[in-house]
LUMTI-223425 format. One record per residue (C-alpha): x, y, z. Coordinates in steps of 0.05 Angstrom, whole numbers, padded with zeros to 5 digits, always signed. Example, Ala and Ser with C-alpha at 12.3 -4.5 7.8 and 13.67 -1.06 7.14 Angstrom:
% LUMTI-223425
+00246-00090+00156/+00273-00021+00143/
% end
This chain:
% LUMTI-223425
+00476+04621+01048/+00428+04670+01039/+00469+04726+01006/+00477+04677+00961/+00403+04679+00940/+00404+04748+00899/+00477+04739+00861/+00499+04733+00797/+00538+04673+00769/+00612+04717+00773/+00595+04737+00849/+00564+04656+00872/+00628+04638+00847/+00672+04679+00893/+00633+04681+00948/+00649+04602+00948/+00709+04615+00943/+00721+04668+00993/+00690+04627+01038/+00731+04565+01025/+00793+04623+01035/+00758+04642+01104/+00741+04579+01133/+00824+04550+01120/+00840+04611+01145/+00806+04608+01207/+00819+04537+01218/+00897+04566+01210/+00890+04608+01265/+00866+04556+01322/+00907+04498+01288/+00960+04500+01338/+00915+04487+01384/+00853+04451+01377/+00854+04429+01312/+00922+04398+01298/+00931+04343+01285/+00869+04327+01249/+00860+04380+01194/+00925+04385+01161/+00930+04366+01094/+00908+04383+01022/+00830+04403+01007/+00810+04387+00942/+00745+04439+00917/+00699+04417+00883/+00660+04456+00824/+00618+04513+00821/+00555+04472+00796/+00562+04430+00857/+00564+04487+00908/+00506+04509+00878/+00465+04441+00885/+00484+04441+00951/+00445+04512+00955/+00391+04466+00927/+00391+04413+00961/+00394+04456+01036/+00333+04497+01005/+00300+04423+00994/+00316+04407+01067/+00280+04468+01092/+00228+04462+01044/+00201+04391+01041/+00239+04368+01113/+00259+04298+01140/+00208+04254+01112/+00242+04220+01055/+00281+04260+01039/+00349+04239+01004/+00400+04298+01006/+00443+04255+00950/+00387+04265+00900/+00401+04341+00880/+00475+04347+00874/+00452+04284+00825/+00415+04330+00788/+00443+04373+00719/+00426+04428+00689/+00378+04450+00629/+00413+04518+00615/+00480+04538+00636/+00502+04550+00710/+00488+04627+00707/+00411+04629+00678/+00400+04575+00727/+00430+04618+00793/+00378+04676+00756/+00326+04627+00762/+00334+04602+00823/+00341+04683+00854/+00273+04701+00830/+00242+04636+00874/+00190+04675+00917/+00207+04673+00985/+00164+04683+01043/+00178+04740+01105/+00219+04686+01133/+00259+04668+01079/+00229+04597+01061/+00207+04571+00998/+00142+04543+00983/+00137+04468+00958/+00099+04487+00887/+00160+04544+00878/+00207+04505+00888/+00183+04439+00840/+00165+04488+00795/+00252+04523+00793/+00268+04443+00783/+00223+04427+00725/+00239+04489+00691/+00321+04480+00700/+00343+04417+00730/+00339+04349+00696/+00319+04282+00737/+00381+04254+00775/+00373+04188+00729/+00375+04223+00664/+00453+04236+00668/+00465+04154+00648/+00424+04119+00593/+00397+04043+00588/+00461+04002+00540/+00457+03927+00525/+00517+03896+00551/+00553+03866+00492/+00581+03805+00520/+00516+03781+00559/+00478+03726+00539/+00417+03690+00563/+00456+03624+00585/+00534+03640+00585/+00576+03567+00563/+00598+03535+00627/+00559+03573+00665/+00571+03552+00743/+00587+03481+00729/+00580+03449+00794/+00514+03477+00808/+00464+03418+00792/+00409+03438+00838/+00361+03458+00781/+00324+03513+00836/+00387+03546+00853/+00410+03547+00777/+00347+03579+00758/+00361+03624+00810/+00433+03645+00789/+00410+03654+00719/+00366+03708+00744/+00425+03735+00793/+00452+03733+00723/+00410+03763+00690/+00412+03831+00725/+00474+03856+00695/+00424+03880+00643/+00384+03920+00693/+00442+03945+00723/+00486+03970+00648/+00487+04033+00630/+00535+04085+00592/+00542+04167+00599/+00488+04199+00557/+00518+04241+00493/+00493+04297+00537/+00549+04284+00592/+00605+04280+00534/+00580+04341+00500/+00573+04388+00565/+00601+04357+00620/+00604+04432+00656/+00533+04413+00664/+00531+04347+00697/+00557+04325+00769/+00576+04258+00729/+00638+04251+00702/+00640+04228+00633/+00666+04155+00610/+00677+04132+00551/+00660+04061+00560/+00594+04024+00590/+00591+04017+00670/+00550+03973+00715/+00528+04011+00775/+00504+03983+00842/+00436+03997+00848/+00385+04056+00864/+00412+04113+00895/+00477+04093+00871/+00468+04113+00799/+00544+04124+00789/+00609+04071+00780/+00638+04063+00852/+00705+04048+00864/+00713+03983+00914/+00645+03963+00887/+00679+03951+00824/+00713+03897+00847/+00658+03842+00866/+00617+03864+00809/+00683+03841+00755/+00678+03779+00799/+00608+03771+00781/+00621+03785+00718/+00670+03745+00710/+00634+03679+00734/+00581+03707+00676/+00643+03700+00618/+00626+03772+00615/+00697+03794+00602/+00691+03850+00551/+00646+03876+00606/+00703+03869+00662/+00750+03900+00631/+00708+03959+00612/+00705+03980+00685/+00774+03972+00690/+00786+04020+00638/+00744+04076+00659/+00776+04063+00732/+00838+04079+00698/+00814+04142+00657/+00799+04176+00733/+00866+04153+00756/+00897+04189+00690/+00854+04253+00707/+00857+04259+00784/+00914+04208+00804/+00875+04160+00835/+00812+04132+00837/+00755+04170+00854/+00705+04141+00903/+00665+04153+00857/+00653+04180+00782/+00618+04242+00808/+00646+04314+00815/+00626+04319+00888/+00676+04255+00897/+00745+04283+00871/+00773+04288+00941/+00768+04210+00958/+00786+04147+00936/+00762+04084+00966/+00798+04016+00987/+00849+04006+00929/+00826+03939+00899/+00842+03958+00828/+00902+03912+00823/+00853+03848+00855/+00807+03867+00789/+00867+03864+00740/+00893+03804+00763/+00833+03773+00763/+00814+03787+00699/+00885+03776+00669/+00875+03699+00709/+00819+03688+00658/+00838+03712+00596/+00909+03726+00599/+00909+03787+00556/+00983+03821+00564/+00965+03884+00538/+00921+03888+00587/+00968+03883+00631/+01023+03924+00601/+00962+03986+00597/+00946+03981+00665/+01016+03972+00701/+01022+04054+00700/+00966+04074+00734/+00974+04025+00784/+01036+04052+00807/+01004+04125+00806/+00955+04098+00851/+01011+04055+00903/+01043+04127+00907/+00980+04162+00926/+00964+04113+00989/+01042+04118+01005/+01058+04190+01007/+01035+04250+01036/+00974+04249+01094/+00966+04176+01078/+01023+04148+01095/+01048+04143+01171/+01111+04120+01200/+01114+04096+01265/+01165+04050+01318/+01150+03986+01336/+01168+03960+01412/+01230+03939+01388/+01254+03999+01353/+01243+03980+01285/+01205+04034+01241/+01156+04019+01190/+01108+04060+01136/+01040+04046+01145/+00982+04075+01103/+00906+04104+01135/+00842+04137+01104/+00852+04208+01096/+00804+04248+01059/+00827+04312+01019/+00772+04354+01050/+00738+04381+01115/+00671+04406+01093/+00603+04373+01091/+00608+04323+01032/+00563+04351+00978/+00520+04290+00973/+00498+04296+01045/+00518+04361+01066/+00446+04373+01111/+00456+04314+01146/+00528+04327+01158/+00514+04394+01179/+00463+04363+01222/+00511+04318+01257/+00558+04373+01264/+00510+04424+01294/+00525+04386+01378/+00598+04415+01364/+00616+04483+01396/+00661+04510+01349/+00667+04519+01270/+00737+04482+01281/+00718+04422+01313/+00658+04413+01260/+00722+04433+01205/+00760+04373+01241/+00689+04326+01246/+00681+04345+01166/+00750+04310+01153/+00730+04244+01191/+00667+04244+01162/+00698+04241+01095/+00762+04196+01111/+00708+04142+01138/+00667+04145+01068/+00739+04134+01036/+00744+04067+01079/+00680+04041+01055/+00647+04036+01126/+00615+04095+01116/+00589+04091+01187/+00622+04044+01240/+00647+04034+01309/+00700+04019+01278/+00725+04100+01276/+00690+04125+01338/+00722+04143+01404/+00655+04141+01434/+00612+04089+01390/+00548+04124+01408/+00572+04179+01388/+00590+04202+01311/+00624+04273+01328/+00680+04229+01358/+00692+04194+01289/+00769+04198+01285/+00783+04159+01219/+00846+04187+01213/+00874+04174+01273/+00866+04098+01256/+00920+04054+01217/+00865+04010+01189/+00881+03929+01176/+00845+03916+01115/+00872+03977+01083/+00941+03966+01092/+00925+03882+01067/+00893+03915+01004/+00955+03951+00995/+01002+03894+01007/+00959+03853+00956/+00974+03915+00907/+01053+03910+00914/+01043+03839+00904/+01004+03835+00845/+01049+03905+00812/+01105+03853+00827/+01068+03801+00788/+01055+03851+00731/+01124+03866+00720/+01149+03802+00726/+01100+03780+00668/+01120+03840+00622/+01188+03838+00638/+01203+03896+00686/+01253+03858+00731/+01272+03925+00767/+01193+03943+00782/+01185+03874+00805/+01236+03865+00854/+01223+03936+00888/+01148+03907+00902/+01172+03843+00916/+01208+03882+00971/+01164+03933+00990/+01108+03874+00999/+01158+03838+01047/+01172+03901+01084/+01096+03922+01090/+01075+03839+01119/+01137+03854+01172/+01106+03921+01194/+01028+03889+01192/+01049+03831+01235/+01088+03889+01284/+01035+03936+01293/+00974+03903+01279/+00987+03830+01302/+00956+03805+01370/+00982+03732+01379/+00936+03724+01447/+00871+03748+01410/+00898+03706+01345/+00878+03767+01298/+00910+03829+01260/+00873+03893+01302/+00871+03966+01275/+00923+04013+01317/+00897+04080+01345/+00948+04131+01331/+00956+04178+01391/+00931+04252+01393/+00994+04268+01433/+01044+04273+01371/+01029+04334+01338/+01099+04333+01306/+01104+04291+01236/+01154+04252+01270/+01140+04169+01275/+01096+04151+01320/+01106+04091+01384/+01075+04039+01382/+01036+04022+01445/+00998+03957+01458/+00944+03990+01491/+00933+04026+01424/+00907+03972+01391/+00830+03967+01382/+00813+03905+01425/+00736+03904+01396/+00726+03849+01350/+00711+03869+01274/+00708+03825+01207/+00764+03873+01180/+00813+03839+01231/+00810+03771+01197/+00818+03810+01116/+00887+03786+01113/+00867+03726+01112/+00850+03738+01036/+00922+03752+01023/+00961+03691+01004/+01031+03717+01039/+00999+03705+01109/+00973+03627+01094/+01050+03611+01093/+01056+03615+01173/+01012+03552+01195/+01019+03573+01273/+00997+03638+01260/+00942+03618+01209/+00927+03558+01262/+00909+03622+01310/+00870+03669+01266/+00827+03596+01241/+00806+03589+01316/+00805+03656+01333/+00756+03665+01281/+00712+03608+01296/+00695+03641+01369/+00700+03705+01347/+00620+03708+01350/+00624+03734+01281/+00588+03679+01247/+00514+03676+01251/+00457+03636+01217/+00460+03685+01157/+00529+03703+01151/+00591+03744+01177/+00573+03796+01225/+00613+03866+01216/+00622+03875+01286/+00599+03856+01364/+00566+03925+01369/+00494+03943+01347/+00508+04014+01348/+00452+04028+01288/+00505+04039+01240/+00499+04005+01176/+00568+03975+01186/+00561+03952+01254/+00523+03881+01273/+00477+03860+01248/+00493+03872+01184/+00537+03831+01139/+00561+03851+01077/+00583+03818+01018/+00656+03848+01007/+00676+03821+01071/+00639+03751+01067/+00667+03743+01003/+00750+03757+01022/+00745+03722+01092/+00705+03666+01056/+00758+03660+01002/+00814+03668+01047/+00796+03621+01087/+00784+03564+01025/+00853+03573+00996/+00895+03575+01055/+00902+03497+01055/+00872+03481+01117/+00817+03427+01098/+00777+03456+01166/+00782+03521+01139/+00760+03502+01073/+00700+03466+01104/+00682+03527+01149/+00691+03570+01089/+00636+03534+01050/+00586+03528+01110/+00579+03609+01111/+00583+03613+01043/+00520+03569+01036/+00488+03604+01091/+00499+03676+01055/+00475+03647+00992/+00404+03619+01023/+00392+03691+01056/+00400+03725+00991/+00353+03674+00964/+00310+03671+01006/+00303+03755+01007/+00294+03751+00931/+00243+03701+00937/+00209+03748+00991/+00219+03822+00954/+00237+03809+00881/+00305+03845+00884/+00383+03836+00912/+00398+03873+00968/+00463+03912+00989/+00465+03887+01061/+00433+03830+01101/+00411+03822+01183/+00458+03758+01188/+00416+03738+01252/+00357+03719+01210/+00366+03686+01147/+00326+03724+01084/+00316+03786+01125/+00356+03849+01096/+00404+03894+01129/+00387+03969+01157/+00410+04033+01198/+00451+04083+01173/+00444+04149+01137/+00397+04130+01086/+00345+04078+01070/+00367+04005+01048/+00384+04000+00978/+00371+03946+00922/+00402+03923+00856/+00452+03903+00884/+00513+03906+00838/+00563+03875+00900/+00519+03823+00929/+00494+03795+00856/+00574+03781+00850/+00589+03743+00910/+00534+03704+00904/+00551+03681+00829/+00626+03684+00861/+00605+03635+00910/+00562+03586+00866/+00621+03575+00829/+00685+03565+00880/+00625+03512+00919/+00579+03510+00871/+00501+03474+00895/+00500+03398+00897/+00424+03370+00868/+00405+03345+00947/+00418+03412+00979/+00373+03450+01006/+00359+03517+00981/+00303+03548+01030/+00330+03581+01100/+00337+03526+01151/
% end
């Protein structure tokens, strides 16, 4: 890094990329040996300016240190002038015999050529929101809790914002990618669309009659799909190599359920199959034999890179430093990466050691909820085409959902544990031959991703089996006074126990009301009235929504992980308006925490 200090723009440039050429090529050399099978696959670069915030945002490291500081914050950051005054300007920073850079010299470089992180998106009025949407949650007659969900409501309008002019005009100065139409982002340090997030926000939405809104998202989802071929985690530079769990096809359907706009439909039927092909091809896609012989195609997180992600590249680097060699950090990089893909950016979950992170081994995992996402995809393209009149399209997913349940219930199901467990793919096959399936490969430890495909209407139609995963799930020791735990591990990990979340409350909550057990139903509505009264109850204490809550104490929010708890929160103001309207609040229940 430091010959990068005193170089102009045309040099920065290749010495990135020269050392993007050096590190493949050394990771090359050993990869028939210690790296293989981990880092193979494509490695998609990402841009100039955010190498060069990354410069930044390691010289903040060193500068300010630990306290506070949020690595995400600088690759955030634009640029007042264009990329090469800004390298000049950052060369002539004084530096002391050691190399560092003073606190004052270094605010002083940022005023003078960066902008704030939060100037790239600008304050917009939703158009469709009003004050008291028509209809609005029906069956909630408590007037405390409808009070309350009018504010939940209400916080689309904090949460709205579009790309500044700025960003359309020069986006080779922004880390934000420019779209064209308004976006609702989660909260805080999230100042950008996210991908999965996406989804329970359009439900909120959608129990707001905010539908203009909805499908907004939708199209700019389908704008990154049309530039990169799939969708980004997301709509950042620094985010090009990732997508996140596909749930695109859940928000389309959705949305088409409540307005029934064909065209709609008939625009978004293309990108969707761009994206199946991208989660069924190439590193993603796996093939392996089950114990009777039988192979399937199976799909797993799989980044397209093995560097530090830009957006916390110290702490990365950090983790990285126990490792002994430059390609086992190359191969930690790639995990690192494939785990913020699945959405549990960190778990137990992808750890061969779980207190451990330099044993993450994401991609070594055929994940359950992924590969339920996915089926729900085929099923809803199948759906799509069937509506618009694509007989051939529909019967191929019709199929290819049929043949993907079959390989679930193979190599995920576990009839004596009564739940779908993720399968660790063995280091042993360094070939790109199909794997064997092994029982003792399955992950015995109980997560809330092994009940997801419960959310998927194909798997309600087997009542032993559902009978199972019902009771398996009801002593799981997954449900707690405030919710669904993520796991049985309190590893300090933000998706580990305690924490609950609101994506997976909200699809094992759902899944289990419309699966047409009455029991289910009933259990379904009990945690969804206890996740309600904790996010009261928080707002009541703090004022905001939170993005995670400690599900062992009702109103307390969630912690651990990389980065300090966030609010808004874009995902968890959508279950909650989700939930008041599938249950809604009857006028003698109880709001407060019990």
């Amino acid at each position: 890094m430091d010959s990068i200090r005193s170089i102009s723009t045309i040099e920065f440039i290749f010495v990135i990329f020269a050392s993007f050429l050096i590190m493949d090529s050394s990771v090359g050399a050993q990869s028939s040996t210690i790296c293989m099978p981990t880092d193979f696959g494509p490695v998609v670069n990402t841009t100039p300016l955010v190498d060069f915030l990354e410069l930044v945002q390691e010289t903040a490291f060193q500068t300010f240190g630990h306290k506070n500081f949020d690595p995400k914050l600088y690759v955030d950051m634009s640029l007042k002038h264009n990329l090469s005054s800004t390298i000049e300007g950052f060369n002539k920073i004084p530096r002391t015999e050691n190399g560092s850079v003073l606190a004052s010299d270094l605010n002083g470089f940022i005023e003078e050529f960066l902008e704030g992180a939060d100037e790239d998106l600008v304050y917009v009025e939703p158009v469709d929101f009003v004050p008291q949407p028509e209809e609005f949650l029906p069956n909630v007659e408590n007037s405390e809790m409808r009070d309350w969900a009018l504010e939940v409501h209400s916080l689309w309008k904090n949460l709205s914002r579009k790309v500044s002019d700025r960003v359309l005009e020069s986006p080779e100065l922004h880390t934000l990618l420019p779209l064209q139409k308004p976006v609702i982002i989660p909260g805080s340090r999230f100042r950008e669309v996210y991908y999965w997030d996406s989804y329970w926000v359009i439900r909120g939405l959608l129990a707001s009659k905010m539908y203009e809104s909805a499908k907004g998202i939708v199209t700019n989802l389908i704008s990154l799909i049309d530039q990169f071929g799939y969708p980004l985690n997301g709509a950042r530079a620094y985010y090009t190599n990732r997508s996140q769990p596909p749930l695109l096809s859940s928000m389309i359907f959705d949305i088409y359920s409540r307005t029934g706009d064909m065209d709609f439909i008939k625009k978004s039927l293309p990108a969707l199959l761009k994206e199946h092909e991208f989660w069924n091809s190439g590193t993603h896609m796996v093939t392996i034999q089950d114990a009777q012989g039988y192979t399937h195609n199976l799909s797993r997180y799989y980044a397209k890179w093995n560097k530090p992600r830009p957006e916390s590249s110290t702490i990365d680097r950090e983790t990285a430093e126990k490792l002994p060699n430059t390609c086992e950090k190359t191969q930690l990089y790639r995990e690192l990466a494939s785990a913020a893909e699945s959405g549990w950016d960190f778990s137990t979950r992808w750890m061969r050691n779980e207190s451990d992170l330099t044993t993450m081994s994401t991609t070594f995992i055929l994940p359950v909820d992924l590969n339920a996402f996915i089926l729900k995809m085929e099923l809803d393209i199948a759906y799509f085409a069937n509506v618009t009149g694509d007989s051939s399209v529909a019967l191929r997913f019709k199929e290819a959902s049929q043949t993907r349940q079959k390989a679930m219930n193979s190599i995920f199901w576990n009839a004596e544990k009564g739940q779908w467990l993720d399968y660790w793919l063995s280091k042993s096959n360094t070939s790109k031959d199909a794997y064997t399936w092994e029982a003792s490969n399955q992950n015995q430890n109980i997560f809330a991703s092994n009940f997801i495909p419960l959310w998927i209407n194909l798997f309600h139609s087997d009542g032993l089996m559902l009978e199972k995963v019902i009771e398996s799930f009801k002593t799981s020791g997954l449900i707690h006074p405030a919710g669904i735990a993520t796991s049985l591990t309190n590893s300090g990990q933000q998706w580990d126990f305690p924490n609950g979340w609101a994506p997976l409350q909200h699809m094992i909550v759902e899944g289990l009301a419309r699966c047409g057990s009455e029991e289910a139903r009933a259990m379904a509505k009990d945690i969804a009235l206890r996740w309600i009264r904790t996010n009261y109850a928080a707002y009541k204490n703090t004022g905001t929504m939170h993005e995670k809550y400690d599900v062992e104490k009702c109103g307390e929010y969630g912690g651990g992980g990389e980065y300090a708890p966030q609010t808004g929160f874009g995902w968890s103001n959508g279950v909650v308006l989700a939930f008041l309207e599938e249950f809604g609040w009857s006028q003698d229940l109880k709001v407060e925490c019990h």
